[in-house]
Structure formats: C-alpha cells, structure tokens
Rosetta silent file (secondary structure, phi, psi, omega in degrees, C-alpha in Angstrom):
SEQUENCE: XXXXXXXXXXXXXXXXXXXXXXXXXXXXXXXXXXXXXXXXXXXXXXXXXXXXXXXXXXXXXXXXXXXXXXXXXXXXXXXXXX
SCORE:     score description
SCORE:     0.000 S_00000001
   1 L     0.000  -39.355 -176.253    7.648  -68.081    9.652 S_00000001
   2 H   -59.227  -37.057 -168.491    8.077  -71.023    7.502 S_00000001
   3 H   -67.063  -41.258  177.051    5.638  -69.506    4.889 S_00000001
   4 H   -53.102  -60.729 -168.293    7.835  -66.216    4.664 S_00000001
   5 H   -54.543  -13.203 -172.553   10.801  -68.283    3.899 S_00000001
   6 H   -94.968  -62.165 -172.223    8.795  -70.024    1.092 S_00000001
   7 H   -59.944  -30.356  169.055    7.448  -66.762    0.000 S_00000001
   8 H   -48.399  -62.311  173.192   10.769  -65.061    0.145 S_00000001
   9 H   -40.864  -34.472  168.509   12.277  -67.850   -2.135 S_00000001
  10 H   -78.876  -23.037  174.549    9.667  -67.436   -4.578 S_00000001
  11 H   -68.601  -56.583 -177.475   10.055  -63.780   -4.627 S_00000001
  12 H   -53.599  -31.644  163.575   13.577  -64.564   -5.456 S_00000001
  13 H   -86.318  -28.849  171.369   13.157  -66.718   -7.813 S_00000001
  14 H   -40.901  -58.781  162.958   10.790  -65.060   -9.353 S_00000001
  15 H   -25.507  -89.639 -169.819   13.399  -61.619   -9.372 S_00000001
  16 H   -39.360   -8.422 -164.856   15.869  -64.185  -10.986 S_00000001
  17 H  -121.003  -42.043 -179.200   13.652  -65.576  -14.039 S_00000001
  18 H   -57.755  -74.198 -152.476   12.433  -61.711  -14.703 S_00000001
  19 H   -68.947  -21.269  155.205   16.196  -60.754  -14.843 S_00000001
  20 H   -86.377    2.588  169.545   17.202  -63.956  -17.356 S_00000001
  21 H   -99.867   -6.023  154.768   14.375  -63.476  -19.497 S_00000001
  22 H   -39.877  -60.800 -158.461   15.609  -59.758  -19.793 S_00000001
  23 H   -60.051  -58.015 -156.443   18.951  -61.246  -20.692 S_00000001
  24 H   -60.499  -19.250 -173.167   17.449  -63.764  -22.931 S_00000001
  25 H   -93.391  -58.414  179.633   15.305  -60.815  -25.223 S_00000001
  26 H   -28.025  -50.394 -130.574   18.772  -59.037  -24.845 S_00000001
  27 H  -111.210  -39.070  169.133   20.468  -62.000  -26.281 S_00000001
  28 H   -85.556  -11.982  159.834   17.824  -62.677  -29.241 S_00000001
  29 H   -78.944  -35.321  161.080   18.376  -59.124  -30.431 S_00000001
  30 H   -74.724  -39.789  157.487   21.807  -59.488  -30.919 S_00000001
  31 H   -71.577  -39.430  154.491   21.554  -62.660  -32.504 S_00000001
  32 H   -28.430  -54.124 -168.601   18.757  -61.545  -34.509 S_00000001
  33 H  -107.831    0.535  163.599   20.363  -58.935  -36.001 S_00000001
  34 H   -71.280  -26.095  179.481   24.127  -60.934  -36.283 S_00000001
  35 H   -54.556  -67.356 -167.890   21.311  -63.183  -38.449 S_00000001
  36 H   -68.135  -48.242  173.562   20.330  -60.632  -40.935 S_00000001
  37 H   -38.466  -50.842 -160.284   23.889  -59.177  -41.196 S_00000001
  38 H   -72.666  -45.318 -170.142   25.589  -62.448  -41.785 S_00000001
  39 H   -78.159   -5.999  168.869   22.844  -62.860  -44.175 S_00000001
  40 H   -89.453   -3.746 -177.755   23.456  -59.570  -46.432 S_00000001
  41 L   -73.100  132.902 -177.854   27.363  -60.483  -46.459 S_00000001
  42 L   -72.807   70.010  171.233   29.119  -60.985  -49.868 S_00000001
  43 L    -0.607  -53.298  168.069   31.833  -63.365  -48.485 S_00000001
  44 L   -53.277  -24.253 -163.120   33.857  -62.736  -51.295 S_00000001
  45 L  -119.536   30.609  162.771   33.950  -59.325  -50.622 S_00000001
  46 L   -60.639  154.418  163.479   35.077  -59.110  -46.283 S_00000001
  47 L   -84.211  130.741  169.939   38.597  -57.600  -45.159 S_00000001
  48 L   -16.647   96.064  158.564   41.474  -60.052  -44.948 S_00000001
  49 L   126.171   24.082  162.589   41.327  -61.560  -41.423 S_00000001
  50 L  -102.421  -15.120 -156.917   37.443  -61.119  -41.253 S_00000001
  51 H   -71.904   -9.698  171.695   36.336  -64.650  -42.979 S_00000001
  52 H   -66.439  -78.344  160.301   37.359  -66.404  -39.772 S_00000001
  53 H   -17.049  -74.361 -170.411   35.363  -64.486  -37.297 S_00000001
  54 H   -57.813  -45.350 -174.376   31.917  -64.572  -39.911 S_00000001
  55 H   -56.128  -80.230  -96.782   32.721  -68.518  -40.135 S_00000001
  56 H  -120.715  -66.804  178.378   32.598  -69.045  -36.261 S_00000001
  57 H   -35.350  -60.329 -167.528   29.437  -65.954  -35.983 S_00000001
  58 H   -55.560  -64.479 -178.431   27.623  -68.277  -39.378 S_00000001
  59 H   -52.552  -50.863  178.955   27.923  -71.464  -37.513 S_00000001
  60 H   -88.865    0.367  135.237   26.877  -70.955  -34.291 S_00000001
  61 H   -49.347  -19.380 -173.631   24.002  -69.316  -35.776 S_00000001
  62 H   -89.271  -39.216 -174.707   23.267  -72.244  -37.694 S_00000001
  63 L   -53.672  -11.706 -162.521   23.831  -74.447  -34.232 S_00000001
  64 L   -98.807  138.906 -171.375   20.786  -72.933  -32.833 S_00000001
  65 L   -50.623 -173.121 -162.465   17.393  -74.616  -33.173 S_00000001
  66 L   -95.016  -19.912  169.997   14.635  -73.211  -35.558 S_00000001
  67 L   -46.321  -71.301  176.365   12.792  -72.128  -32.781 S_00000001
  68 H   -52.515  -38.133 -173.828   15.417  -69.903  -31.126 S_00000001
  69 H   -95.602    6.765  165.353   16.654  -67.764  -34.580 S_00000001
  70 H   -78.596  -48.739 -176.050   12.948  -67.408  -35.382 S_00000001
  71 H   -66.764  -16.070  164.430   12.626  -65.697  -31.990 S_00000001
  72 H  -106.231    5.279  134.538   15.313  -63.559  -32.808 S_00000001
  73 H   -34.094  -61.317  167.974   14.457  -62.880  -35.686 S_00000001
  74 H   -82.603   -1.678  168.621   11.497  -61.794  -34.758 S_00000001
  75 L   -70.720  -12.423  177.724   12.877  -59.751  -31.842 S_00000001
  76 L  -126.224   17.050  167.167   14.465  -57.275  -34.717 S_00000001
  77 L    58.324   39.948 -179.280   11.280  -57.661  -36.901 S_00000001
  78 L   -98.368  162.549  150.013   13.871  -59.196  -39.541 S_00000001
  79 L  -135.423  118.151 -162.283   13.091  -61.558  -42.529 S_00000001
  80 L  -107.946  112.960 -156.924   15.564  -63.367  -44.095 S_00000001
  81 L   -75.704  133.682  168.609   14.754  -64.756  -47.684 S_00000001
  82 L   -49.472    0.000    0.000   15.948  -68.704  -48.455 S_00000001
C-alpha cells in the first residue's frame, strides 16, 4: 500500500510538471512574439496613451534573463537584429 501512495504522488506530480511546462511553452510564445513586436515599434510613432503600456511590456522583457527570451524567441522562430 505504501508503494501506491508513493506511486500515486509521483503520478501526480508528474501530471503537474507536464501541465506547467505546457504553461511555460504557452508563456514563451507570448513573450516571444511581445519580443519581436516591441522590437519592430517606432516609439515615436504609437497612439497617445500607448507609450506607457510598451514601457512596462519593454522592461519586463528586458528583466528576463538571456536564457529565457532566447527560449522564446525561439519558440516563435523569431530573430531580432542588435
């Protein structure tokens, strides 16, 4: 009995780590492709009341290690020139 309870818990966790690395591929496509957008934007040329919003999107894009926007980068096949 004891072993079921360990294999249930490992089944479970197991469930749970499938279903956040779902989220997490989810979650590097949409940053991925807020990456290349942010990076084709004129600044200059947004609608009044947008440059806040792209400031707050630009940063915490920036916050994220080099690791993480490369993987979401490469989750939308993007390349973004220096």
């Amino acid at each position: 009995m004891h072993s079921t309870i360990n294999q249930d818990e490992i089944n479970m966790l197991r469930s749970e780590v499938e279903i956040l690395m779902r989220e997490r591929y989810a979650l590097l496509k949409v940053t991925g492709a807020a990456t290349g957008l942010i990076a084709e934007l004129d600044s200059h040329a947004l609608p009044a009341g947008t440059e806040q919003a792209a400031e707050l999107l630009a940063s915490s894009i920036n916050a994220l290690s080099e690791e993480t926007l490369q993987d979401a980068l490469d989750s939308v096949q993007a390349v973004i020139a220096n």
